[in-house]
VMD Tcl script that draws the C-alpha trace (Angstrom):
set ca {
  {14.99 -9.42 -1.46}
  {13.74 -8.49 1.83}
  {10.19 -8.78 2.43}
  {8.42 -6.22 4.69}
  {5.19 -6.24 6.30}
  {3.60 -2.60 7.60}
  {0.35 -2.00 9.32}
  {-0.54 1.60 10.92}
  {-3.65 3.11 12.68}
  {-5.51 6.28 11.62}
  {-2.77 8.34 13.35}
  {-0.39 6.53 11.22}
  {-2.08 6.23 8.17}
  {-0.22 9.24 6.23}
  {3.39 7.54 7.10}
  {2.64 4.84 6.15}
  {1.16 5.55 2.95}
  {4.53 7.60 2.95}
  {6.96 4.64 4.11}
  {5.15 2.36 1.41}
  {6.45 4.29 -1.27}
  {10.24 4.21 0.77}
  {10.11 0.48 1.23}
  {9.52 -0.11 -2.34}
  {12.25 2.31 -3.26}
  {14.71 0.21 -1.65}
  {13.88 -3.18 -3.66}
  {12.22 -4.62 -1.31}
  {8.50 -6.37 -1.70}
  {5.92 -5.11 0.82}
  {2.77 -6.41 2.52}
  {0.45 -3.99 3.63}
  {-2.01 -4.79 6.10}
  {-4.02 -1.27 6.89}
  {-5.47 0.64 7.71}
  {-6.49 2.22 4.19}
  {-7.87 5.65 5.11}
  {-7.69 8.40 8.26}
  {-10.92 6.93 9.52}
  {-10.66 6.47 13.33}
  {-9.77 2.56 13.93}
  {-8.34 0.22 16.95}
  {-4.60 -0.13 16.57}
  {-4.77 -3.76 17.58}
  {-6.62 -4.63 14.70}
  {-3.77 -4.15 11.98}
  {-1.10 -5.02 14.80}
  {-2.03 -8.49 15.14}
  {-1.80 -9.49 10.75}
  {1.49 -7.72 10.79}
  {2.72 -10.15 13.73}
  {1.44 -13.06 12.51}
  {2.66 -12.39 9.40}
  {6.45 -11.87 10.92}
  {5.79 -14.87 12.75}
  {4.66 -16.97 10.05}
  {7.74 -15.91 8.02}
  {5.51 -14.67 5.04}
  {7.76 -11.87 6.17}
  {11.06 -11.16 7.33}
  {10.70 -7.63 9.09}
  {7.37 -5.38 10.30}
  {7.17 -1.70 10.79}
  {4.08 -0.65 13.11}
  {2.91 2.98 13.21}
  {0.24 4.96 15.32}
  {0.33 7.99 17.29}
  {2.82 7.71 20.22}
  {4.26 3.88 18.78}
  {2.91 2.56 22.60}
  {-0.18 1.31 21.83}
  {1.44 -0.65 18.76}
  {4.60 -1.63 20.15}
  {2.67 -2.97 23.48}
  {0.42 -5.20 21.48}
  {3.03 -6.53 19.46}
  {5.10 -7.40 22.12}
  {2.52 -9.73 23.28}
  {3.88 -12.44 21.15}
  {6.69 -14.19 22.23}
  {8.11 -14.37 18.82}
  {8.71 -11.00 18.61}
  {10.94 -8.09 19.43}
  {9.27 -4.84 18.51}
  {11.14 -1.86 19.29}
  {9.57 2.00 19.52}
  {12.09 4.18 17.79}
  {12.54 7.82 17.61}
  {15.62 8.30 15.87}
  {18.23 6.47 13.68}
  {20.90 5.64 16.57}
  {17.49 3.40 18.41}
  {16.29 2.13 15.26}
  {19.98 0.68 14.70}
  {20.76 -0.52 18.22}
  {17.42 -2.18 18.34}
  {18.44 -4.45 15.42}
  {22.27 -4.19 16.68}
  {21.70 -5.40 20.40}
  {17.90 -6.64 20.59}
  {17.57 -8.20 17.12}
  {14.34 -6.32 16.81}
  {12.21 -8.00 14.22}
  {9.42 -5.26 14.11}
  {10.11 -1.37 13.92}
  {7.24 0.73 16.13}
  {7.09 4.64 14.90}
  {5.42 7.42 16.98}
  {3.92 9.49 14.07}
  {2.81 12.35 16.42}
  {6.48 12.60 17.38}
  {8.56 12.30 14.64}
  {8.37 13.86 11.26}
  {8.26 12.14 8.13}
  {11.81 12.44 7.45}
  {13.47 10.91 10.39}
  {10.49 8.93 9.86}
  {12.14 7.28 6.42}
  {15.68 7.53 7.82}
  {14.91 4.83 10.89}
  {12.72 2.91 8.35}
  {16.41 3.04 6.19}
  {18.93 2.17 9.34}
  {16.29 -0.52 10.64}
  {16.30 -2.30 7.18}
  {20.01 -2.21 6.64}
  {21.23 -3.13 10.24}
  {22.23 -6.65 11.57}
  {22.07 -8.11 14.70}
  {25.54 -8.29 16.52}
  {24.85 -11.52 18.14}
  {27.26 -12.64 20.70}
  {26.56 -11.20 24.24}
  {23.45 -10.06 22.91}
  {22.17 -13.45 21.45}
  {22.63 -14.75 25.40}
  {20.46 -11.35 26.37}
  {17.60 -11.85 24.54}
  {17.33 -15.78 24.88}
  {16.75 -14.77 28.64}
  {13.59 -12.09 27.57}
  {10.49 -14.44 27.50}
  {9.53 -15.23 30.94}
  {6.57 -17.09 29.42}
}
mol new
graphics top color blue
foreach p $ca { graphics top sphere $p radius 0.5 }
foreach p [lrange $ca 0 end-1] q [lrange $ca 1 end] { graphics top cylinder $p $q radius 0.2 }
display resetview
């Protein structure tokens, strides 16, 4: 069972309260790490459990929403540990996990509806990383 972590700012809130439901349709367990309402919040604030919480291995994927996916999938990409790709439809969401072995899925909820919304959630679950010329790829990423 694959064990997801999601975290979301005000802009996000309502997918994510949406996606919840999704995740836990498809059998997997879920760690939610806020926010818990529409009330205006800093994104960074519920990016940095869901990292550490991908990082720590208390989970093996994180989805990140806010308004444009930027703001969330800059901060998480702060950590060398992880690979956080912003999505807007189901052929990204797939080739991030296919060619960048993207460990954290970044949504733009001000750009995408709900639906393609659950669909990317659905490819980036159920797609593995390639490997091969792609393993040598991102080994060369961190410059830190």
């Amino acid at each position: 069972m694959k064990k997801i972590v999601i975290g979301s700012d005000h802009a996000g809130y309502e997918y994510k309260d949406h996606l919840i439901k999704f995740v836990l349709y498809q059998d997997c367990e879920l760690i939610d790490k806020g926010t818990y309402s529409e009330d205006s919040v800093d994104y960074p604030d519920f990016v940095h459990p869901v990292v550490k919480a991908v990082i720590n291995q208390e989970a093996d994927m994180g989805i990140l929403i806010c308004g444009t996916g930027n703001g969330v999938a800059m901060t998480a990409n702060k950590y060398k540990e992880i690979r956080a790709g912003l999505c807007w439809n189901t052929n990204i969401a797939k080739l991030v996990r296919q060619h960048n072995d993207a460990n954290i899925l970044c949504i733009p909820a001000r750009f995408v509806g709900k639906r393609m919304a659950t669909m990317m959630v659905h490819a980036f679950l159920n797609t593995e990383f390639d490997g091969g010329r792609h393993k040598r790829r991102i080994d060369k990423m961190c410059a830190c």
